[in-house]
C-alpha positions, 0 to 999 in steps of 0.5 A: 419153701417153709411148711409151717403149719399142718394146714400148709401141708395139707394144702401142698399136699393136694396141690402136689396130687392135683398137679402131678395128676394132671401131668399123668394125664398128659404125658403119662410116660413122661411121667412116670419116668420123673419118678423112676428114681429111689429104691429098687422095688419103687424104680420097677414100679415106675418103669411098669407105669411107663409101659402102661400109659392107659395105667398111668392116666387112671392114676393120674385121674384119681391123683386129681379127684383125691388132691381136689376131694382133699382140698374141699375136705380142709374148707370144712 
């Protein structure tokens, strides 16, 4: 997919926030565990989160208020 305008990747940005909230939402360790790949520090990070599920799902939740704050801030 071509990005090509600003207003594109602020859509896609919130998309990406909203959906992969949601999927914390459900499945948090699933989750986490998609993004257990990059540096070290990160891939430790991504590992606690997969511990955490309770974590994992407040994350999420505010993964979707700012992907949805973020959206409504482009229409103005």
């Amino acid at each position: 997919m071509l990005i090509t305008s600003p207003t594109r990747a602020k859509h896609f940005a919130a998309m990406v926030l909203i959906g992969d909230g949601v999927m914390a939402l459900i499945r948090p360790t699933a989750d986490a565990s998609a993004w257990n790949r990059g540096p070290r520090p990160w891939r430790k990070l991504m590992r606690s989160l997969a511990k955490r599920p309770h974590l994992t799902r407040a994350i999420g939740a505010a993964q979707i208020a700012a992907g949805i704050y973020w959206a409504l801030k482009q229409e103005e």
